[in-house]
mmJSON file of the N, C-alpha and C atoms, coordinates in Angstrom:
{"data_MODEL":{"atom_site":{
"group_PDB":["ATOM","ATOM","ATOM","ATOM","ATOM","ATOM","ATOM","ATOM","ATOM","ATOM","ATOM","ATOM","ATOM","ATOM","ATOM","ATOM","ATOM","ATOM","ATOM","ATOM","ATOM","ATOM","ATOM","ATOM","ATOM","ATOM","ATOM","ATOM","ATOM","ATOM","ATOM","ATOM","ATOM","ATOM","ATOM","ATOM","ATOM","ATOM","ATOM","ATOM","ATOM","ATOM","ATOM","ATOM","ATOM","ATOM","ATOM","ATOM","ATOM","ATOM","ATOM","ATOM","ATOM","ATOM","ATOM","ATOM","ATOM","ATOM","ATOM","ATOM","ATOM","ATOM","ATOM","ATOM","ATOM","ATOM","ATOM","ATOM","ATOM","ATOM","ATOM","ATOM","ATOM","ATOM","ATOM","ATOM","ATOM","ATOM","ATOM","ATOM","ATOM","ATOM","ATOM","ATOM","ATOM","ATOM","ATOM","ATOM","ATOM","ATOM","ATOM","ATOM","ATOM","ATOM","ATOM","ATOM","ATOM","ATOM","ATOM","ATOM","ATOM","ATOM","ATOM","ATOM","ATOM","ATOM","ATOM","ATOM","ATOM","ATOM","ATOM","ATOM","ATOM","ATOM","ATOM","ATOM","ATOM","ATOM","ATOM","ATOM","ATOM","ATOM","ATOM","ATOM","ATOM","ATOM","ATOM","ATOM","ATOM","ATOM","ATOM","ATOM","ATOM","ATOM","ATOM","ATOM","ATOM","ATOM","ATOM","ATOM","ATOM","ATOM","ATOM","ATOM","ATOM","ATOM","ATOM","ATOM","ATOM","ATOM","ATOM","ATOM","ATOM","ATOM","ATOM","ATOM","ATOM","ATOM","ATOM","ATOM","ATOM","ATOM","ATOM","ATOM","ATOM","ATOM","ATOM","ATOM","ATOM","ATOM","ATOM","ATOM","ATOM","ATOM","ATOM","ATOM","ATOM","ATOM","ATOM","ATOM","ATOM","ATOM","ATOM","ATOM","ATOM","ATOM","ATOM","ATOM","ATOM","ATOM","ATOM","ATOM","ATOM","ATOM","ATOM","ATOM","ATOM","ATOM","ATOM","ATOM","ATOM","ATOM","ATOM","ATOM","ATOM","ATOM","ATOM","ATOM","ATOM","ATOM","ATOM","ATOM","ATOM","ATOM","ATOM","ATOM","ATOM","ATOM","ATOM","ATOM","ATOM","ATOM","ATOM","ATOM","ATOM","ATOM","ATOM","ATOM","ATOM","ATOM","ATOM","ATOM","ATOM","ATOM","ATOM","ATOM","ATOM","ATOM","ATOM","ATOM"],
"id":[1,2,3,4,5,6,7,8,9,10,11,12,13,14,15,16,17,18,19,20,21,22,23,24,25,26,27,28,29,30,31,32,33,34,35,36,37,38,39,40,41,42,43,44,45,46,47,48,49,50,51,52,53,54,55,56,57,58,59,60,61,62,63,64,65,66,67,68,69,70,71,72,73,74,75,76,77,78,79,80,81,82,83,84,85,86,87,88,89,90,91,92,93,94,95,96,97,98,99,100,101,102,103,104,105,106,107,108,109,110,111,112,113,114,115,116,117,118,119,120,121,122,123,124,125,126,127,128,129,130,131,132,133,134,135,136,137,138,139,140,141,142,143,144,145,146,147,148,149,150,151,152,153,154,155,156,157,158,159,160,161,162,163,164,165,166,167,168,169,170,171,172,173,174,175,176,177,178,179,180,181,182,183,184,185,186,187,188,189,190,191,192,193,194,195,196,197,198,199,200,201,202,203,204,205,206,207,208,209,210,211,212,213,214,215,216,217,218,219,220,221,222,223,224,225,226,227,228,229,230,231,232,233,234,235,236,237,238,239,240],
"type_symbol":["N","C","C","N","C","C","N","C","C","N","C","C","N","C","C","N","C","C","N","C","C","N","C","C","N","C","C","N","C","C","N","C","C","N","C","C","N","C","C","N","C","C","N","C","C","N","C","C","N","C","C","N","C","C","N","C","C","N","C","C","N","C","C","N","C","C","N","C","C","N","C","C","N","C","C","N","C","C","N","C","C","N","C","C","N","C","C","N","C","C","N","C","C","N","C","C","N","C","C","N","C","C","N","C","C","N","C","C","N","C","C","N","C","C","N","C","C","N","C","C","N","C","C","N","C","C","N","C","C","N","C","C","N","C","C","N","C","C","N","C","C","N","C","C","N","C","C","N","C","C","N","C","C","N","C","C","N","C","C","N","C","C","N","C","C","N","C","C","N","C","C","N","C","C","N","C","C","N","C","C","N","C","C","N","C","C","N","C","C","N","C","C","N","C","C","N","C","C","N","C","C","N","C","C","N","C","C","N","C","C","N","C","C","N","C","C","N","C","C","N","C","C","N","C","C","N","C","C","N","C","C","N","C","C","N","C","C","N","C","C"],
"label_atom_id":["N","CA","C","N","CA","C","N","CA","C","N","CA","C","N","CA","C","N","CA","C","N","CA","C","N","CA","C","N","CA","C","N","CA","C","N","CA","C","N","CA","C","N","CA","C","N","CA","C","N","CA","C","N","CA","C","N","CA","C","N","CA","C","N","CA","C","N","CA","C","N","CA","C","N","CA","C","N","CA","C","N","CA","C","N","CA","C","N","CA","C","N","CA","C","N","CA","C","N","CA","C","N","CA","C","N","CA","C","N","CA","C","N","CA","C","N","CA","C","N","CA","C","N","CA","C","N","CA","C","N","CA","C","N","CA","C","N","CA","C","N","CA","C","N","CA","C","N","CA","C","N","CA","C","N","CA","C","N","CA","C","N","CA","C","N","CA","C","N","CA","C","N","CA","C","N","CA","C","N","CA","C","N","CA","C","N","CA","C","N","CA","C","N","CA","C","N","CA","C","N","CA","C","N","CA","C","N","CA","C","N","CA","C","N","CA","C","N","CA","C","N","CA","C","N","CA","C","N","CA","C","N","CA","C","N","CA","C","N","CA","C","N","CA","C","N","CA","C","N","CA","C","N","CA","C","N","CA","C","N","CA","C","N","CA","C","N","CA","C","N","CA","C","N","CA","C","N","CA","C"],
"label_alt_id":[null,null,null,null,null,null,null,null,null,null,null,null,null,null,null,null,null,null,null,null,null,null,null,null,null,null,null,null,null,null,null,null,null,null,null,null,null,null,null,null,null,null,null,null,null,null,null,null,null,null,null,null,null,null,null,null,null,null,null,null,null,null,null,null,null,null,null,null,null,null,null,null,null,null,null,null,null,null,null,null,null,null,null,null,null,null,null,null,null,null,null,null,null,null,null,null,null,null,null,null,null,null,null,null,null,null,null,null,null,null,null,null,null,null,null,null,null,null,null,null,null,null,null,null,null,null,null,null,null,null,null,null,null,null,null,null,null,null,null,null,null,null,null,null,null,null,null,null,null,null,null,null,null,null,null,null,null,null,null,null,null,null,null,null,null,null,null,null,null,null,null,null,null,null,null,null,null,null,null,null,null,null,null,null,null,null,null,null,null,null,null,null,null,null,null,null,null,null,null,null,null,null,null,null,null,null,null,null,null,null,null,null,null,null,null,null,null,null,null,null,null,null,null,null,null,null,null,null,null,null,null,null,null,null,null,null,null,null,null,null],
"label_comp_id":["UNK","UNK","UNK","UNK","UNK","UNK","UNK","UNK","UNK","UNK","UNK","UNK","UNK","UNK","UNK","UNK","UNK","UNK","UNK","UNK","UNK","UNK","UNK","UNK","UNK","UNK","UNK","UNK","UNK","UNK","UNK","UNK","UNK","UNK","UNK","UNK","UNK","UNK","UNK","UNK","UNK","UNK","UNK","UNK","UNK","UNK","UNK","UNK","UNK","UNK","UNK","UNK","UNK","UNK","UNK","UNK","UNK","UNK","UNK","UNK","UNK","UNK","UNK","UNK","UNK","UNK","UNK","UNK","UNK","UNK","UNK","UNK","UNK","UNK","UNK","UNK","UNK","UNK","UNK","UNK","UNK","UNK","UNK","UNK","UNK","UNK","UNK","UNK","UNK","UNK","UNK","UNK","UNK","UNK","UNK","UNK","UNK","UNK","UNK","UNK","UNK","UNK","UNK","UNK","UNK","UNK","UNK","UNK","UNK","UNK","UNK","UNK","UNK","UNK","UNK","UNK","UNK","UNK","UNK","UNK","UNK","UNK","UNK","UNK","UNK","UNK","UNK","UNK","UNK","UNK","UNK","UNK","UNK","UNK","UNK","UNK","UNK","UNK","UNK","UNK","UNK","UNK","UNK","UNK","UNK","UNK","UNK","UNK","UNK","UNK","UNK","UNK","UNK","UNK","UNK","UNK","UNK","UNK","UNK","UNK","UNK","UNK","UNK","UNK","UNK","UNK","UNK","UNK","UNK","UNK","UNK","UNK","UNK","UNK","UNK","UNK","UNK","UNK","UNK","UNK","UNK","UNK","UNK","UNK","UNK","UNK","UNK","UNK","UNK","UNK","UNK","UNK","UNK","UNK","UNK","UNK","UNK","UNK","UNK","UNK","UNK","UNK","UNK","UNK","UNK","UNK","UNK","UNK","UNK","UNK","UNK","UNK","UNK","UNK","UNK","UNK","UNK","UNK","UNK","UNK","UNK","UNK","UNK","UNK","UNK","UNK","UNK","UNK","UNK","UNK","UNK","UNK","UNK","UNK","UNK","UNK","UNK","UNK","UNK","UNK"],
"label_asym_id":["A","A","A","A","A","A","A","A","A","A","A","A","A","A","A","A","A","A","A","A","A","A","A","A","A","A","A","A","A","A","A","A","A","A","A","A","A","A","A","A","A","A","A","A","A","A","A","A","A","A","A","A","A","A","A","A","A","A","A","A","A","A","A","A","A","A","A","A","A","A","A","A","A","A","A","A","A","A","A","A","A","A","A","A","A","A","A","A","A","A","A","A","A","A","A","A","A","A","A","A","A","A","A","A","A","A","A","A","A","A","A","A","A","A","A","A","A","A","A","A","A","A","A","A","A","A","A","A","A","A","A","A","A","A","A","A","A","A","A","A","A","A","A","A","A","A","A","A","A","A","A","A","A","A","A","A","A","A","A","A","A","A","A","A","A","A","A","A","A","A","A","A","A","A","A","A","A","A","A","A","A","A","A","A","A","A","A","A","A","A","A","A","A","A","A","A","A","A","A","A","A","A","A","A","A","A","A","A","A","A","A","A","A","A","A","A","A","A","A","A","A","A","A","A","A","A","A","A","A","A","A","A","A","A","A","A","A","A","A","A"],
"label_entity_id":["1","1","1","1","1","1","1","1","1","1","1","1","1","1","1","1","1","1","1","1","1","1","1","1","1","1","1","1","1","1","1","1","1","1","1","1","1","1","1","1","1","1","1","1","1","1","1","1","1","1","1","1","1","1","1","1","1","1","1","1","1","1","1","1","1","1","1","1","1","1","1","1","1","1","1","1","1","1","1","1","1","1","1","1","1","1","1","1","1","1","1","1","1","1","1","1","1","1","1","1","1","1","1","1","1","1","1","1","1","1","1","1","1","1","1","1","1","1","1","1","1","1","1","1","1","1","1","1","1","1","1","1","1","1","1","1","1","1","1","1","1","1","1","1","1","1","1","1","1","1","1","1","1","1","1","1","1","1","1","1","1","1","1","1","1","1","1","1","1","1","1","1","1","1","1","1","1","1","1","1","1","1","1","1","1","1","1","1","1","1","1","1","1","1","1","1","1","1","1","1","1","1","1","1","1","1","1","1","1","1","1","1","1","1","1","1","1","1","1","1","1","1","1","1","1","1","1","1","1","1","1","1","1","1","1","1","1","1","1","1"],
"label_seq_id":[1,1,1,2,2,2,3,3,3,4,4,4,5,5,5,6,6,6,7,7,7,8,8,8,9,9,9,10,10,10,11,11,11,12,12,12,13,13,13,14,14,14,15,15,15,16,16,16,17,17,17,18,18,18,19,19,19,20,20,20,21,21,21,22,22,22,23,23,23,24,24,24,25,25,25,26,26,26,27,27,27,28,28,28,29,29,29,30,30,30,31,31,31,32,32,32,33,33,33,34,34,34,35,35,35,36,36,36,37,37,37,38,38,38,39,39,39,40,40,40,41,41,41,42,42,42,43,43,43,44,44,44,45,45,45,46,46,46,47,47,47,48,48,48,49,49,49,50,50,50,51,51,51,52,52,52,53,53,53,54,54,54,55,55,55,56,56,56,57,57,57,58,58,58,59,59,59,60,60,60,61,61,61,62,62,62,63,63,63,64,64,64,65,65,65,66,66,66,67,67,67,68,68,68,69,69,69,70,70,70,71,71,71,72,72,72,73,73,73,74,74,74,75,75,75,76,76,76,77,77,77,78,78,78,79,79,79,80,80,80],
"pdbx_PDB_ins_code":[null,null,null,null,null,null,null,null,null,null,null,null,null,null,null,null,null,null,null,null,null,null,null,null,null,null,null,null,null,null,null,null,null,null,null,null,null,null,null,null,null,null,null,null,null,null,null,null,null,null,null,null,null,null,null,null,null,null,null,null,null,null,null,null,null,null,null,null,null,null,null,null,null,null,null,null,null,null,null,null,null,null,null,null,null,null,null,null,null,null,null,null,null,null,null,null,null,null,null,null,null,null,null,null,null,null,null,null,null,null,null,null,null,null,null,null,null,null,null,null,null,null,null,null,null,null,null,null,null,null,null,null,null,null,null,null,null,null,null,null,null,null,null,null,null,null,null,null,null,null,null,null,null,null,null,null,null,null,null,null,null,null,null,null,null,null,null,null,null,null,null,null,null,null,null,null,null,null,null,null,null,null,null,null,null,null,null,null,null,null,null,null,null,null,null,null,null,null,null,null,null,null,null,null,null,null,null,null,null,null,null,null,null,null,null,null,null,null,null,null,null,null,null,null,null,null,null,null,null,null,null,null,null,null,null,null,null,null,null,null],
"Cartn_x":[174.897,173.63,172.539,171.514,170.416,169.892,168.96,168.21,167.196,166.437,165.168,163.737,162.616,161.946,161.793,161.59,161.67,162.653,163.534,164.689,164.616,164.267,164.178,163.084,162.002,161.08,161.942,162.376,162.661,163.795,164.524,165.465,164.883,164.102,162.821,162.286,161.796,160.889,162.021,163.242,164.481,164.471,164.633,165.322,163.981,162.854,161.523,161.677,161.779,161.617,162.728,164.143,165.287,164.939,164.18,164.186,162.345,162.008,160.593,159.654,159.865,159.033,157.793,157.688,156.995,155.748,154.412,153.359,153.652,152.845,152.492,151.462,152.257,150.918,150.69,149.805,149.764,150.631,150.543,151.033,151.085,149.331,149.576,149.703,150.285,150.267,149.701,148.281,147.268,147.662,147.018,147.732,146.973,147.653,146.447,146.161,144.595,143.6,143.593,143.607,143.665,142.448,141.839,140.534,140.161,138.409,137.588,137.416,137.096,136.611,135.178,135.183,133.675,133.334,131.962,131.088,130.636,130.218,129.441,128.416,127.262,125.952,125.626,124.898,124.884,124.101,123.358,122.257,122.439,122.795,123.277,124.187,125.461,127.052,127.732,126.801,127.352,128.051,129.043,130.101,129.888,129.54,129.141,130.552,130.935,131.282,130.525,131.548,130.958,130.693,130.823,131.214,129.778,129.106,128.139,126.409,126.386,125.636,124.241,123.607,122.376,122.42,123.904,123.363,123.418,123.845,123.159,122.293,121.366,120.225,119.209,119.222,118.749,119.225,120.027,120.493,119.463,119.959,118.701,117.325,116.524,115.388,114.716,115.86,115.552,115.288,115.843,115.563,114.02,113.277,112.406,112.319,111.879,112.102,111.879,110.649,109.961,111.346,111.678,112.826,113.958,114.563,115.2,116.145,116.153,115.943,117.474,118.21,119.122,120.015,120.046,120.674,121.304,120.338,120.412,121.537,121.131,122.047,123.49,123.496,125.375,125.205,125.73,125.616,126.852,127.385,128.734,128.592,127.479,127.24,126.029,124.909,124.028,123.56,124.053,123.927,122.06,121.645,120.688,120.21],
"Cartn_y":[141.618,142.315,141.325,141.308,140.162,140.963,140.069,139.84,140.353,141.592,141.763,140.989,140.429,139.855,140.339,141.523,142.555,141.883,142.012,141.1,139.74,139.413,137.329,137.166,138.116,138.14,138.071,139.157,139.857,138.858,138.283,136.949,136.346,135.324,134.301,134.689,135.795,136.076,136.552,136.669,136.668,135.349,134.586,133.425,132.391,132.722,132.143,132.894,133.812,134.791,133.867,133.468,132.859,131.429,131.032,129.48,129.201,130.453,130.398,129.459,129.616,129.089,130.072,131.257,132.091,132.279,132.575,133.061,134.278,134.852,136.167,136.905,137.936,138.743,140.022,140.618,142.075,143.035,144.005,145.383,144.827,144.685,144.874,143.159,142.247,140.876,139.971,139.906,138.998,138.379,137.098,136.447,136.629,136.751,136.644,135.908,135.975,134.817,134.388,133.177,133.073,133.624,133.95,134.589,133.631,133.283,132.591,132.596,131.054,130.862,131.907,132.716,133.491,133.422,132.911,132.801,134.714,134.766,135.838,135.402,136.079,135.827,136.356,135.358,135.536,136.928,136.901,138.393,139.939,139.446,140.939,141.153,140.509,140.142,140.174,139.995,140.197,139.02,139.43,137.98,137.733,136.381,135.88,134.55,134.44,133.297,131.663,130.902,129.853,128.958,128.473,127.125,127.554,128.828,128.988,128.879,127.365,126.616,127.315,127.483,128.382,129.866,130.464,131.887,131.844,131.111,131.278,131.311,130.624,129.743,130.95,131.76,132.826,134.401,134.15,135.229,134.894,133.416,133.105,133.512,133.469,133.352,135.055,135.922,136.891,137.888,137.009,136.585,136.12,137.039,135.69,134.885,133.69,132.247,132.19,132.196,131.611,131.944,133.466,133.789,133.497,133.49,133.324,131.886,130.992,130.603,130.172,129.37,129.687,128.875,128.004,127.105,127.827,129.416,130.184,131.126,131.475,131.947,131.743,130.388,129.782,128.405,128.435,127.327,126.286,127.188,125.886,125.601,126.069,125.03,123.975,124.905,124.181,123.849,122.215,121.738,120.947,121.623,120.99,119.808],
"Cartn_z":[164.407,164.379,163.95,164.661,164.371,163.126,162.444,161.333,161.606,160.532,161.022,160.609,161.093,160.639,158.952,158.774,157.626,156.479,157.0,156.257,155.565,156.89,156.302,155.058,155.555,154.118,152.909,152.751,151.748,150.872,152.189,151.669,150.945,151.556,151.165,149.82,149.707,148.452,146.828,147.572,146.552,146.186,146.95,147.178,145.628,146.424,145.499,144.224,144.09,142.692,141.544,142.353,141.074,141.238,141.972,142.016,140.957,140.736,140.23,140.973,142.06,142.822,143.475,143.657,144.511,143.848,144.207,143.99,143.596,142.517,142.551,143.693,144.481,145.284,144.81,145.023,145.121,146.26,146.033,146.439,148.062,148.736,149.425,150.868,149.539,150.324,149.648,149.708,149.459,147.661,147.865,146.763,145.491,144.329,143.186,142.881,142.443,142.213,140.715,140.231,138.531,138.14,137.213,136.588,136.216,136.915,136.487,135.1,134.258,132.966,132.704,131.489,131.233,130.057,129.789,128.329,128.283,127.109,126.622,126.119,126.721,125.936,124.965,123.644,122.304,122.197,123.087,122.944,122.924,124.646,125.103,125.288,124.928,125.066,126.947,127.298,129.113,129.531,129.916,130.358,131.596,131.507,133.032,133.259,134.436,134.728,134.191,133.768,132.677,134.125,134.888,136.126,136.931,136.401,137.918,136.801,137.015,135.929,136.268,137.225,137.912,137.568,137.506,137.387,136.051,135.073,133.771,132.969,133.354,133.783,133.857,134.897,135.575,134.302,133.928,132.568,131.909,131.419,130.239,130.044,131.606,131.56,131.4,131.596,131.637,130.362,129.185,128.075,127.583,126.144,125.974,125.427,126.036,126.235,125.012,123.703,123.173,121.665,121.711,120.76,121.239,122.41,122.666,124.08,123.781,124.775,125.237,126.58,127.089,126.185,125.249,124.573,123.229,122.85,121.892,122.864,123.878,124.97,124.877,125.459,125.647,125.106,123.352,122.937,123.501,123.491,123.634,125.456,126.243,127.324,127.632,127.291,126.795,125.407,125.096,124.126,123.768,123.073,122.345,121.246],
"occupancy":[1.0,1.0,1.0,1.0,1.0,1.0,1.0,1.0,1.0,1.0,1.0,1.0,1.0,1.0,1.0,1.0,1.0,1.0,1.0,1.0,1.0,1.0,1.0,1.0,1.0,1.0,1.0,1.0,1.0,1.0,1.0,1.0,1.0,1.0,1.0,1.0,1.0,1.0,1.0,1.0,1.0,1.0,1.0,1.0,1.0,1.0,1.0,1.0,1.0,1.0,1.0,1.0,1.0,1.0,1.0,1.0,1.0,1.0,1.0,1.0,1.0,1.0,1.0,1.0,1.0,1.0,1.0,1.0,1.0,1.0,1.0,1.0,1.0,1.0,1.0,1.0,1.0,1.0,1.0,1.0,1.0,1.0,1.0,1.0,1.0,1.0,1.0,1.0,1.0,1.0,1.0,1.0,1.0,1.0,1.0,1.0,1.0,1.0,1.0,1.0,1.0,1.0,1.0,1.0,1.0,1.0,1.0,1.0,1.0,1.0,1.0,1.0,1.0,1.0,1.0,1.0,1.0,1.0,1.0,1.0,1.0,1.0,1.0,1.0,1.0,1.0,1.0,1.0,1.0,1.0,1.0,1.0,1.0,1.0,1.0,1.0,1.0,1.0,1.0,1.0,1.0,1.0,1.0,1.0,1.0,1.0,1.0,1.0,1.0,1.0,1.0,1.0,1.0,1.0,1.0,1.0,1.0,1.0,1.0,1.0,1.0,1.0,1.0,1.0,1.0,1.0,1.0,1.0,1.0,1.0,1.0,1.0,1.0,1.0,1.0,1.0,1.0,1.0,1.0,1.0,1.0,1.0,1.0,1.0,1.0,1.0,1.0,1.0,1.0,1.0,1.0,1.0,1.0,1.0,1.0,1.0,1.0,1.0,1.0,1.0,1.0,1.0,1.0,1.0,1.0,1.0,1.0,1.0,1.0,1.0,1.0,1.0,1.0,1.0,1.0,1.0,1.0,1.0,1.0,1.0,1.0,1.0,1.0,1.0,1.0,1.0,1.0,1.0,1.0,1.0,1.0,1.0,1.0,1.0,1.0,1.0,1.0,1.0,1.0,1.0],
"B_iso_or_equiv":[0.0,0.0,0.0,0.0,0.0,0.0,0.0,0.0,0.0,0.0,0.0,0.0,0.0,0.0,0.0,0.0,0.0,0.0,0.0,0.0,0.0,0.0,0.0,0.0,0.0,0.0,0.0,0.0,0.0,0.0,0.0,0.0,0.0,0.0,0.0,0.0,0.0,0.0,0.0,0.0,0.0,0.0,0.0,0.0,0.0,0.0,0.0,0.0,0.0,0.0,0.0,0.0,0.0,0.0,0.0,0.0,0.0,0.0,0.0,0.0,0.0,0.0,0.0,0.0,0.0,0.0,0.0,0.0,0.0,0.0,0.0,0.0,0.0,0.0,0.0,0.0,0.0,0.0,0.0,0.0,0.0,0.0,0.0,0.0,0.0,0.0,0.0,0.0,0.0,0.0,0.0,0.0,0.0,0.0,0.0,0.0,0.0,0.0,0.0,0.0,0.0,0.0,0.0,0.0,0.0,0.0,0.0,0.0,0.0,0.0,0.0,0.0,0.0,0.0,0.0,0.0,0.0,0.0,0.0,0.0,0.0,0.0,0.0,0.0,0.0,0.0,0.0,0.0,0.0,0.0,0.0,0.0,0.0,0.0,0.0,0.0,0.0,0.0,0.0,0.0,0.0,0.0,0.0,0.0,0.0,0.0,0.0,0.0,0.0,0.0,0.0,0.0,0.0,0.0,0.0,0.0,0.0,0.0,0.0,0.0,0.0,0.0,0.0,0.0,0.0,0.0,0.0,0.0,0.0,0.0,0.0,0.0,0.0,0.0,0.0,0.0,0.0,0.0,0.0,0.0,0.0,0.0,0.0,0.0,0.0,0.0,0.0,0.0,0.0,0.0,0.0,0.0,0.0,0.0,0.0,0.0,0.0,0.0,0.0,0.0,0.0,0.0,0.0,0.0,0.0,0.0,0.0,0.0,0.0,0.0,0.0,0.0,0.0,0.0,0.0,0.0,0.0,0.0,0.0,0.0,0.0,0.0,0.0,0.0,0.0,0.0,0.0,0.0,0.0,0.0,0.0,0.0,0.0,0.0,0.0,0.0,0.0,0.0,0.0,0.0],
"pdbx_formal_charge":[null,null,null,null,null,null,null,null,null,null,null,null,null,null,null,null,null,null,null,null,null,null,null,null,null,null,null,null,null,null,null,null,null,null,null,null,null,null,null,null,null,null,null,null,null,null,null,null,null,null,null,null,null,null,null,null,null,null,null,null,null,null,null,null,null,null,null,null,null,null,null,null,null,null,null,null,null,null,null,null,null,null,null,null,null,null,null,null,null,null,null,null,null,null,null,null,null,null,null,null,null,null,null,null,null,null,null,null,null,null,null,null,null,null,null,null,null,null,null,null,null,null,null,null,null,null,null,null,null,null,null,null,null,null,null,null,null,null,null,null,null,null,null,null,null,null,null,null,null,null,null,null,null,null,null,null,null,null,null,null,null,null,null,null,null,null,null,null,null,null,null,null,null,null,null,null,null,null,null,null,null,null,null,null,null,null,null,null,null,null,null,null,null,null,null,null,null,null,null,null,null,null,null,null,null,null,null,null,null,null,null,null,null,null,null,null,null,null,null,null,null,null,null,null,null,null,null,null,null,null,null,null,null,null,null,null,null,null,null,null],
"auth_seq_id":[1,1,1,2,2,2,3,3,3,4,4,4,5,5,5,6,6,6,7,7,7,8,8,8,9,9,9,10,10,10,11,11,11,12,12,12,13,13,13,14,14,14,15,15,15,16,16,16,17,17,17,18,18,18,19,19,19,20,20,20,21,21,21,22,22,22,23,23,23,24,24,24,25,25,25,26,26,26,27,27,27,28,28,28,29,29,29,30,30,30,31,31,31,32,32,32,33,33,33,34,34,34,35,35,35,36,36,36,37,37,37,38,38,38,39,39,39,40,40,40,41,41,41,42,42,42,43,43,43,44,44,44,45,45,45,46,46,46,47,47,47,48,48,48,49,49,49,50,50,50,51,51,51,52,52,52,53,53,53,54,54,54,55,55,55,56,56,56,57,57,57,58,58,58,59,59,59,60,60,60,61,61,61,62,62,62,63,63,63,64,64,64,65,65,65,66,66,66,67,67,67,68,68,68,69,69,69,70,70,70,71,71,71,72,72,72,73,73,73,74,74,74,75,75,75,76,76,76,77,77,77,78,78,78,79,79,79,80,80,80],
"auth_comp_id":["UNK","UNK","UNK","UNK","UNK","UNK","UNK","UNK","UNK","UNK","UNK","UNK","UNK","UNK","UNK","UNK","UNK","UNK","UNK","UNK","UNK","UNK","UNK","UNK","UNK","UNK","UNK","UNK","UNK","UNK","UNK","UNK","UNK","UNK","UNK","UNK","UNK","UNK","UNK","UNK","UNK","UNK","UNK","UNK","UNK","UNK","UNK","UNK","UNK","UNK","UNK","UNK","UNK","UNK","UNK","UNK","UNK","UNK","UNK","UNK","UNK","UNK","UNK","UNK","UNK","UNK","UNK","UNK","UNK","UNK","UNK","UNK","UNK","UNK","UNK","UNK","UNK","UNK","UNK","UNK","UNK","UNK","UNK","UNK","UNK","UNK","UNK","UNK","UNK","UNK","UNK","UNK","UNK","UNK","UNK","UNK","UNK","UNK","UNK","UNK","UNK","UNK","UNK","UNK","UNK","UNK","UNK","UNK","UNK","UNK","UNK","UNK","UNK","UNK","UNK","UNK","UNK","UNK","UNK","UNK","UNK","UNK","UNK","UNK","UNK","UNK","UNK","UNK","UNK","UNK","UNK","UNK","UNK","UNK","UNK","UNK","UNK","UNK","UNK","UNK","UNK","UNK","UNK","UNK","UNK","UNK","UNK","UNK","UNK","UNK","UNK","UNK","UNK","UNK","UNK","UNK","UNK","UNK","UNK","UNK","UNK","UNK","UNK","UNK","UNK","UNK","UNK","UNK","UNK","UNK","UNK","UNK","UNK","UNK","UNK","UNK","UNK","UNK","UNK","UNK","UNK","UNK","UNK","UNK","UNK","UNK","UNK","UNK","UNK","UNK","UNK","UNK","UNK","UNK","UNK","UNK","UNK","UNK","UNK","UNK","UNK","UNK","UNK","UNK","UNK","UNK","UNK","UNK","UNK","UNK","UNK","UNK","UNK","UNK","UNK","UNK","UNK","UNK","UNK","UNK","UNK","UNK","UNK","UNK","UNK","UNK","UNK","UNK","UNK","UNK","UNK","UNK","UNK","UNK","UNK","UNK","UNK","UNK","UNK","UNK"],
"auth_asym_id":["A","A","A","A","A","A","A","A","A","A","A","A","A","A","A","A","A","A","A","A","A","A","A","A","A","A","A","A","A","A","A","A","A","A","A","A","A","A","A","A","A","A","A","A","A","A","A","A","A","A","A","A","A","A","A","A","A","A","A","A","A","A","A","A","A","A","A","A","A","A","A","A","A","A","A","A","A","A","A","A","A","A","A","A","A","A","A","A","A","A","A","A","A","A","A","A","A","A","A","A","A","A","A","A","A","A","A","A","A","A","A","A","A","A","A","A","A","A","A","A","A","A","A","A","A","A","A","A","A","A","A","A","A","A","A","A","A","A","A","A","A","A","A","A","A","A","A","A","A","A","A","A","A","A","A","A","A","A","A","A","A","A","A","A","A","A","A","A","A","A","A","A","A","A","A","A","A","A","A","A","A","A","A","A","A","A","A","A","A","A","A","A","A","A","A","A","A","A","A","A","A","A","A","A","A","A","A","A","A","A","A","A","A","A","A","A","A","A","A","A","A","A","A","A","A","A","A","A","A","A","A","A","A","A","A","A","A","A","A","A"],
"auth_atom_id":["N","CA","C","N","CA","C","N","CA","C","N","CA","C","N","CA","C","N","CA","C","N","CA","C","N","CA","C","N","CA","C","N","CA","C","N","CA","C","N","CA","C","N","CA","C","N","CA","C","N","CA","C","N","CA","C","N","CA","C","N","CA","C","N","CA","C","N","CA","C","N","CA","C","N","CA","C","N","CA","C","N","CA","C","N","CA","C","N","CA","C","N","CA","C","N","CA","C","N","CA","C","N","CA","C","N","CA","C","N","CA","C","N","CA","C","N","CA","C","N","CA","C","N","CA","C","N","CA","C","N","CA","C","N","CA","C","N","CA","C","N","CA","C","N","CA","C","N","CA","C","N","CA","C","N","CA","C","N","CA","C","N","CA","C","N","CA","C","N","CA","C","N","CA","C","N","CA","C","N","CA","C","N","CA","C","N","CA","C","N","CA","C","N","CA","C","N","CA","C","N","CA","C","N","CA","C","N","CA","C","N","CA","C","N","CA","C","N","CA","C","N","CA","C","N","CA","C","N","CA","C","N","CA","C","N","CA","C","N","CA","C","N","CA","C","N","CA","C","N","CA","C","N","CA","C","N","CA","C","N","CA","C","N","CA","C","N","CA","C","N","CA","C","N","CA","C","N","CA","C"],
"pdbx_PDB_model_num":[1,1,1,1,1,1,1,1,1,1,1,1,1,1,1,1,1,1,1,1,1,1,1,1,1,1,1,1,1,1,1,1,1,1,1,1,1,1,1,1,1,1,1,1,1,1,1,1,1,1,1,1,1,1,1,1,1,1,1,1,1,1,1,1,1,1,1,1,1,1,1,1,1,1,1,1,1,1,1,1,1,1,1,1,1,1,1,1,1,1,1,1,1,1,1,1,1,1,1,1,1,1,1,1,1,1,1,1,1,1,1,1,1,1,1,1,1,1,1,1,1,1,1,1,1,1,1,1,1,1,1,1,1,1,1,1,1,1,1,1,1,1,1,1,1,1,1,1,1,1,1,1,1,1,1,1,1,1,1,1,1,1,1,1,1,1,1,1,1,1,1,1,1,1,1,1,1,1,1,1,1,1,1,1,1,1,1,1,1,1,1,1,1,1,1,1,1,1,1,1,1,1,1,1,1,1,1,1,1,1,1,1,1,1,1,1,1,1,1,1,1,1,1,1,1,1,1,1,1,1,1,1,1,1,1,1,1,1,1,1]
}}}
């Protein structure tokens, strides 16, 4: 009796699971993504992604500048 494509998966992903080799996927396939690094802002505590150097930038300013400015924001990225 041939093998069903169905099957050979299911081999394969045994086969990866004891050799700890396999990715983790979801439910329905697609692979999981590691979770981006995220700061919290000192102010309003909103966690933004730390790597997206512009949209912080753009947090900050929304902030005011004169009390508050983006370095008071995310010290440990922008260093003063």
């Amino acid at each position: 009796m041939p093998v069903s494509k169905k099957a050979k998966i299911q081999r394969e992903h045994r086969k990866g699971d004891k050799e700890g080799t396999r990715a983790p996927v979801k439910a329905n396939g697609l692979p999981v993504k590691a979770p981006k690094p995220t700061s919290i802002c000192a102010n309003c505590r909103k966690e933004l992604v730390n790597t997206n150097l512009k949209q912080l930038e753009a947090h900050a300013e929304s902030h005011d500048q004169k009390v508050w400015p983006k370095e008071k924001c995310w010290p440990e990225i922008f260093k003063s």
